[in-house]
N, C-alpha and C positions, 0 to 999 in steps of 0.2 A: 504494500500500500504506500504510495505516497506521503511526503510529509504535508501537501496540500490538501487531500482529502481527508487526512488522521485532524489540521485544522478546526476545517469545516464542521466537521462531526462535534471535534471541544467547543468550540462554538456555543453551537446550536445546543448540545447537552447546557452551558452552563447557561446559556438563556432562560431554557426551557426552567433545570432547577431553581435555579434565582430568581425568577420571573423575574426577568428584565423587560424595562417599557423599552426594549429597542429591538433589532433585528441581528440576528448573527454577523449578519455582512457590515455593522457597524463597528466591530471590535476589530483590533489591527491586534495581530501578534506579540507585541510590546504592551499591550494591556495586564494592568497589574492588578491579577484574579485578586486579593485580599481588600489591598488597598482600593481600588477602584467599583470595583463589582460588590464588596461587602460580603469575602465566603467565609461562613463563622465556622464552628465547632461540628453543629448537626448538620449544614449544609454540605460540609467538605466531604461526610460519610455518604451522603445522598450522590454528589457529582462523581468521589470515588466507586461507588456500585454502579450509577450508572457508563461509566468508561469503563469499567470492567466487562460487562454486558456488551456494551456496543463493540468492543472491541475484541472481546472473550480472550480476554489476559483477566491474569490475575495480579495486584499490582504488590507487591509484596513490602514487607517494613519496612526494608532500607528505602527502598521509592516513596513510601509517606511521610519526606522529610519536608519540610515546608517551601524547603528551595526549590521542589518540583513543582509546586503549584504557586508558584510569586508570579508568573507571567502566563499568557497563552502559548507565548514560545517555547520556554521551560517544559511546561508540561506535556507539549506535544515532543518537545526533544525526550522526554522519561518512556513516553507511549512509542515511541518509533524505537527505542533502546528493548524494551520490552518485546516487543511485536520481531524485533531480528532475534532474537534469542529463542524466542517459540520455535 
């Protein structure tokens, strides 16, 4: 899979679980998921099972370091690391 389409998908997952009033295509890669978007505590458990799902990885403890999810880039760089290892 591409790192464009692995994007897309984080995206649109963190829209969906955040309810964001905006559209996926509004978020640039350098969007900083804490800071910007507001992912708290229960949220982050929600976005991880759902990328796990869409993705059907498993994302393991070392990966739920919070450096992985500080940006859309980031995370999609954790998910593309993940996804070659499968």
């Amino acid at each position: 899979m591409k790192k464009t389409d692995i994007e897309i998908i984080v995206k649109e997952t963190l829209v969906n679980i955040l309810k964001l009033d905006l559209h996926a295509e509004e978020l640039s890669a350098n969007t900083l998921i804490i800071e910007e978007l507001n992912l708290n505590s229960s949220s982050f458990i929600e976005v991880q099972v759902a990328l796990e799902d869409a993705f059907m990885i498993e994302i393991d403890d070392e990966n739920l370091d919070i450096s992985n999810f500080h940006s859309i880039s980031s995370l999609v760089d954790m998910i593309d690391d993940s996804l070659n290892l499968a």
